[in-house]
TORTI-990850 format. One record per residue (C-alpha): residue number from 1; residue in three letters; x, y, z. Coordinates in nm, 3 decimals, padded with zeros to 5 digits. Layout:
<recs>
NUM; ALA; X; Y; Z
...
</recs>
This chain:
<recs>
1; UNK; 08.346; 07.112; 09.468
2; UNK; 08.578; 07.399; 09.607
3; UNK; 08.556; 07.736; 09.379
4; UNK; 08.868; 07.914; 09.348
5; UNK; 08.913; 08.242; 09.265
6; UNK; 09.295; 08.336; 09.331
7; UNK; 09.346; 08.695; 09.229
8; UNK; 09.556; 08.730; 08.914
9; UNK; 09.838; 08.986; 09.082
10; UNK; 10.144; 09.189; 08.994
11; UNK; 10.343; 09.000; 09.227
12; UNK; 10.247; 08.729; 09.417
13; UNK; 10.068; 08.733; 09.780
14; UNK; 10.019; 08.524; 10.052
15; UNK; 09.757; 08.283; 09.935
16; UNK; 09.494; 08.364; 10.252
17; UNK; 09.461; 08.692; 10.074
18; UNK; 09.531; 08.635; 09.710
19; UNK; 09.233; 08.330; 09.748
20; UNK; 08.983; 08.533; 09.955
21; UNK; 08.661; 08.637; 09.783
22; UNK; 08.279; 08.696; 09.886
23; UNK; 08.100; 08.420; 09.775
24; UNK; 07.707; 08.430; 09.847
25; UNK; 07.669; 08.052; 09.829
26; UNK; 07.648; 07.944; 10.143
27; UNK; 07.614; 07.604; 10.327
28; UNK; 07.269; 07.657; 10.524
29; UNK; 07.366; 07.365; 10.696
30; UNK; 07.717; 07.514; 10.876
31; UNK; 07.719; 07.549; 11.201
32; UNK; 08.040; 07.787; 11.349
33; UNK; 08.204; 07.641; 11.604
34; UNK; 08.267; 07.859; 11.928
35; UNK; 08.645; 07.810; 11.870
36; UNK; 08.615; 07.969; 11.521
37; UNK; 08.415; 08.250; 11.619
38; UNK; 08.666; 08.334; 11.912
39; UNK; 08.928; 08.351; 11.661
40; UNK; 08.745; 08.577; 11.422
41; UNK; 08.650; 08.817; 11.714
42; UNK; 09.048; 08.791; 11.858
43; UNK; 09.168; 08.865; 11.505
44; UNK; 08.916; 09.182; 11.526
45; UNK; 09.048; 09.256; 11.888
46; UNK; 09.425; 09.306; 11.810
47; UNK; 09.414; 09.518; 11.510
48; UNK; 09.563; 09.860; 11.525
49; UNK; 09.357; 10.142; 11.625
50; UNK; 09.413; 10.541; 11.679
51; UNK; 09.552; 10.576; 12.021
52; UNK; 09.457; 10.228; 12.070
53; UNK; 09.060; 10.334; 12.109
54; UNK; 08.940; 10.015; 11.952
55; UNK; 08.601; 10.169; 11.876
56; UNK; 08.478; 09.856; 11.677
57; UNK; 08.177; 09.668; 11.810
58; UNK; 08.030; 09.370; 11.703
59; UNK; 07.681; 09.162; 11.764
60; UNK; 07.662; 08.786; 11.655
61; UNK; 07.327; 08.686; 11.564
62; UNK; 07.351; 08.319; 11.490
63; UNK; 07.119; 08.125; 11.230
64; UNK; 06.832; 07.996; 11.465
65; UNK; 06.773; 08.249; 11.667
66; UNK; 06.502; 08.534; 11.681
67; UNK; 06.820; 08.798; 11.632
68; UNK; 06.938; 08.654; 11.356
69; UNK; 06.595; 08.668; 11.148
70; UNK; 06.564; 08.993; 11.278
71; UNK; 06.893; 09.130; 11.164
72; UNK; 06.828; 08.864; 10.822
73; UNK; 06.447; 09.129; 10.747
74; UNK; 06.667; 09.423; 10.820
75; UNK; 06.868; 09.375; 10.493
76; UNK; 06.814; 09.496; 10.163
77; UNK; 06.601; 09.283; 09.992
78; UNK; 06.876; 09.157; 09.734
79; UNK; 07.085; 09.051; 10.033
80; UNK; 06.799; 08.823; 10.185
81; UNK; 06.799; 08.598; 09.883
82; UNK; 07.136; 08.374; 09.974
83; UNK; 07.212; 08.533; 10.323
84; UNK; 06.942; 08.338; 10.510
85; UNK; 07.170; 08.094; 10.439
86; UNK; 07.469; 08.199; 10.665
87; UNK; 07.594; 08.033; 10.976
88; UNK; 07.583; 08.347; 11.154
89; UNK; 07.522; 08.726; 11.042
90; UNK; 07.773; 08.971; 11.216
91; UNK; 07.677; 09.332; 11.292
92; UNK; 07.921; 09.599; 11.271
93; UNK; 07.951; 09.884; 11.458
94; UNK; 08.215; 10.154; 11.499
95; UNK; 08.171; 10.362; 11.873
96; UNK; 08.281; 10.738; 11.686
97; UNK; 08.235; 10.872; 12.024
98; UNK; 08.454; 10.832; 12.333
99; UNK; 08.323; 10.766; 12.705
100; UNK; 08.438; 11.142; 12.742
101; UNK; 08.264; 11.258; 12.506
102; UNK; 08.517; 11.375; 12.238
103; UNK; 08.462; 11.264; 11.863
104; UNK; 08.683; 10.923; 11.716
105; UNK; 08.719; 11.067; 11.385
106; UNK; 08.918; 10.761; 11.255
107; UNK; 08.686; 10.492; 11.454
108; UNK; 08.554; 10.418; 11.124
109; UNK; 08.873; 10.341; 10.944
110; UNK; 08.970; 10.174; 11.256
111; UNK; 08.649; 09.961; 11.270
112; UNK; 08.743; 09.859; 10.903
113; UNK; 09.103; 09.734; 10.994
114; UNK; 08.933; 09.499; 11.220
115; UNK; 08.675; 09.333; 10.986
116; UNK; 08.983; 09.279; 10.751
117; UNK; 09.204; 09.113; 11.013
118; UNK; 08.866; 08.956; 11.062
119; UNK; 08.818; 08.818; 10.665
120; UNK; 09.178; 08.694; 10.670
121; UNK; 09.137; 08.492; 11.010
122; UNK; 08.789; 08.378; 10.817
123; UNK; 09.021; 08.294; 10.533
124; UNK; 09.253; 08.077; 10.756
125; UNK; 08.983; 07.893; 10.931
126; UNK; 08.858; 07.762; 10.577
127; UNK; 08.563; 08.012; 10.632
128; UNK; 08.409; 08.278; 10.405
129; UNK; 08.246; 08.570; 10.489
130; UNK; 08.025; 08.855; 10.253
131; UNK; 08.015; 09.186; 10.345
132; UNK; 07.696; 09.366; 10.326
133; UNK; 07.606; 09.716; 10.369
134; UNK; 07.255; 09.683; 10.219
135; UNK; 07.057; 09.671; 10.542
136; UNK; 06.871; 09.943; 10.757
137; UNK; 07.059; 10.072; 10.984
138; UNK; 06.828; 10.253; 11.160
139; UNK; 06.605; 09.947; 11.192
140; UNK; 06.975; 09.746; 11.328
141; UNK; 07.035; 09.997; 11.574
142; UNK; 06.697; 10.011; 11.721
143; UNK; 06.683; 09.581; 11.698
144; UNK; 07.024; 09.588; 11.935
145; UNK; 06.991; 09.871; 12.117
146; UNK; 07.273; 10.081; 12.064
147; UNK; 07.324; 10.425; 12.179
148; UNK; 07.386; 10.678; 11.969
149; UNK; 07.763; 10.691; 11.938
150; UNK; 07.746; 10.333; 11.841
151; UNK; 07.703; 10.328; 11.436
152; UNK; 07.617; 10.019; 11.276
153; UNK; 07.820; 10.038; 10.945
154; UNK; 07.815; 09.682; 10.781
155; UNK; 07.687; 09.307; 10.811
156; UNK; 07.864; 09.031; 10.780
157; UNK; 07.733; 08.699; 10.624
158; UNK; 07.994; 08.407; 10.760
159; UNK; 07.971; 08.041; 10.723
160; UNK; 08.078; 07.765; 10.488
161; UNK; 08.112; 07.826; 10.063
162; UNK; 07.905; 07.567; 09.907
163; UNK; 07.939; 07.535; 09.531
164; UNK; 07.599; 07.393; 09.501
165; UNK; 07.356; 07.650; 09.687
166; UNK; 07.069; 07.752; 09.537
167; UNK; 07.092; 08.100; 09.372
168; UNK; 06.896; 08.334; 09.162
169; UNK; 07.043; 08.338; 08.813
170; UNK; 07.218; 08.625; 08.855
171; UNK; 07.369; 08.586; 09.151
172; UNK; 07.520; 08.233; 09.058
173; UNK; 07.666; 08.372; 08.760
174; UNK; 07.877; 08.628; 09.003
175; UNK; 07.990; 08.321; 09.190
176; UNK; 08.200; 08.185; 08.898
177; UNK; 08.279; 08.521; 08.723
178; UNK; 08.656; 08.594; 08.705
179; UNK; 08.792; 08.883; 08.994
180; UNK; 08.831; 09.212; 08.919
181; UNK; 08.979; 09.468; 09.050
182; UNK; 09.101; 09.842; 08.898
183; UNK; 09.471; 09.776; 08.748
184; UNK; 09.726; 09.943; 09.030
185; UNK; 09.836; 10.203; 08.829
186; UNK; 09.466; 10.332; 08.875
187; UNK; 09.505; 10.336; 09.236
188; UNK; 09.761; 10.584; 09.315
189; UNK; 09.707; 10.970; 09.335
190; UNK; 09.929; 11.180; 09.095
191; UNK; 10.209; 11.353; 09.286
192; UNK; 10.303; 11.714; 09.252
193; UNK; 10.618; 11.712; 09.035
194; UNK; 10.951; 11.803; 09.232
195; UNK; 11.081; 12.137; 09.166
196; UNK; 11.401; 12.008; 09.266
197; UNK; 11.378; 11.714; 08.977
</recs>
């Protein structure tokens, strides 16, 4: 059984985005394919970037291997519960510091451009993906290595949706809860009033 949860909207959207969500029941039994994971990473490659830096980084630690239960012990203990589960678990990592030496003060922003072109490809492959930023970071960076300009900043858990994992109470009650989101009028800043007006 497929659950859908297409966002209620103002005006409609394309349905890869209006039908995306972060479910946390996963299919333990999903394996990624190396053609889908390609395609995930290429979405990632060609989004836009400040002066076309493309700081974001990314380490795929796939279920079955020593990385990915390494990575899997680094999360928050909340996030262990359903993401042992996942096909693979993607670090994130934004580079905020050039090969000069000079400071990528939107590598960041950047680095989150990419995961979304990332969670829409997901979307279009019939994937899902969770995004996680209880984990140690500290712990990550140490686990891959990275030098210090390279920030880990999220994790993601990607496979398969299944309807029927096993979840704590809680948590299974969040996978059939209606969307939500802030209404749009919420969303945008006040603007100074036009003299001119």
């Amino acid at each position: 059984m497929t659950v859908r949860k297409t966002a209620v909207t103002a005006v409609p959207l394309h349905p890869l985005l209006a039908e995306r969500w972060s479910p946390r029941g996963l299919d333990a039994a999903h394996e990624l394919t190396e053609e889908q994971l390609t395609a995930l990473l290429e979405a990632a490659r060609w989004s836009p970037s400040a002066s076309n830096t493309q700081p974001w980084r990314f380490a795929v630690a796939r279920r079955g291997t020593r990385t990915f239960d390494d990575v899997r012990d680094a999360l928050a203990r909340g996030n262990r519960l359903w993401a042992h589960a996942a096909s693979a678990l993607v670090v994130v990592a934004a580079e905020t510091t050039g090969p000069d030496g000079a400071p990528r003060p939107w590598a960041v922003y950047d680095t989150g451009q990419a995961v979304a072109h990332l969670s829409v490809q997901a979307q279009h492959e019939g994937l899902v993906l969770h995004q996680l930023g209880g984990f140690d970071r500290d712990r990550v960076a140490a686990l891959l290595a990275l030098p210090e300009q390279v920030q880990p900043l999220v994790v993601l858990a990607l496979g398969s949706h299944s309807a029927g994992a096993e979840l704590p109470e809680a948590l299974a009650a969040r996978e059939v809860a209606p969307r939500e989101r802030l209404p749009l009028d919420a969303l945008l800043l006040p603007l100074p009033e036009d003299p001119a007006a």
